[in-house]
C-alpha positions in Angstrom: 9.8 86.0 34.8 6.1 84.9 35.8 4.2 87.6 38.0 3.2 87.3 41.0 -0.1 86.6 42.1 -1.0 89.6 43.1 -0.1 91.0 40.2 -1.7 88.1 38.1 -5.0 88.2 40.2 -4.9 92.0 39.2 -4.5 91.5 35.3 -7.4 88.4 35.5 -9.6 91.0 37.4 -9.2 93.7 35.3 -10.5 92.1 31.8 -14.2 91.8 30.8 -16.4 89.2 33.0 -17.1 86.9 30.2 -13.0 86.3 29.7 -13.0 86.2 33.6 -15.0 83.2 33.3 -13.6 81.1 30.1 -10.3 81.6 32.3 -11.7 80.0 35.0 -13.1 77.5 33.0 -9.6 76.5 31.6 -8.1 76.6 34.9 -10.7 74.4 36.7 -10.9 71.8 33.7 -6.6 71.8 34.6 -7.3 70.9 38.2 -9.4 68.0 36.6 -7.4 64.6 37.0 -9.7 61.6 38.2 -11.6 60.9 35.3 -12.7 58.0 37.0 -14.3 60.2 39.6 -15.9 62.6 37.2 -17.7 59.8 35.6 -19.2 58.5 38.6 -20.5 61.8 39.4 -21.8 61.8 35.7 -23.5 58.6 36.5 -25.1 59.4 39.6 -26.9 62.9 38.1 -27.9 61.3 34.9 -29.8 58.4 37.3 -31.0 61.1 39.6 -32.3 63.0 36.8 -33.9 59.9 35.7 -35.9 59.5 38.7 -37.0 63.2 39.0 -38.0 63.0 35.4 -39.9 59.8 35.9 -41.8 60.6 38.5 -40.0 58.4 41.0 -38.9 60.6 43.7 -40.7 63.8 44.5 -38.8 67.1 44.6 -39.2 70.2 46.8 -39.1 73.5 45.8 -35.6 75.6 46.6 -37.1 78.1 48.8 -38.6 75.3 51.2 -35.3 73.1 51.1 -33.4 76.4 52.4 -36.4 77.7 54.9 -35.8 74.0 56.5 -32.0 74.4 56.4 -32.3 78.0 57.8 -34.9 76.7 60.8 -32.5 73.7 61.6 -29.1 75.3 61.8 -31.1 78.8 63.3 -28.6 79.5 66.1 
């Protein structure tokens, strides 16, 4: 009989936080299907990595990219 989820999510929460995490691991790398997809998105950080790492585009530091975000969207 498979348990339910509560009783699932219960067992998953109760074990240590490094098993918590190869579990989720596993259970996103099952959701995975497009490979396709995935190696587009591959592509497009290894090229943007390329152009931070060049030189070629400038980057911002995190705290200034969320003070703008925070500013814009202040409601």
């Amino acid at each position: 009989m498979i348990p339910s989820l509560d009783i699932l999510q219960a067992q998953v929460l109760g074990l240590p936080k490094a098993e918590r995490v190869r579990l989720l691991d596993r259970l996103m790398a099952s959701t995975e299907s497009d490979t396709a997809t995935e190696e587009a998105w591959e592509q497009i950080a290894a090229e943007r990595d390329a152009e931070v790492e060049s030189g070629a585009v400038d980057t911002l530091p995190l705290e200034d990219v969320i003070e703008q975000l925070r500013s814009k969207h202040a409601g």
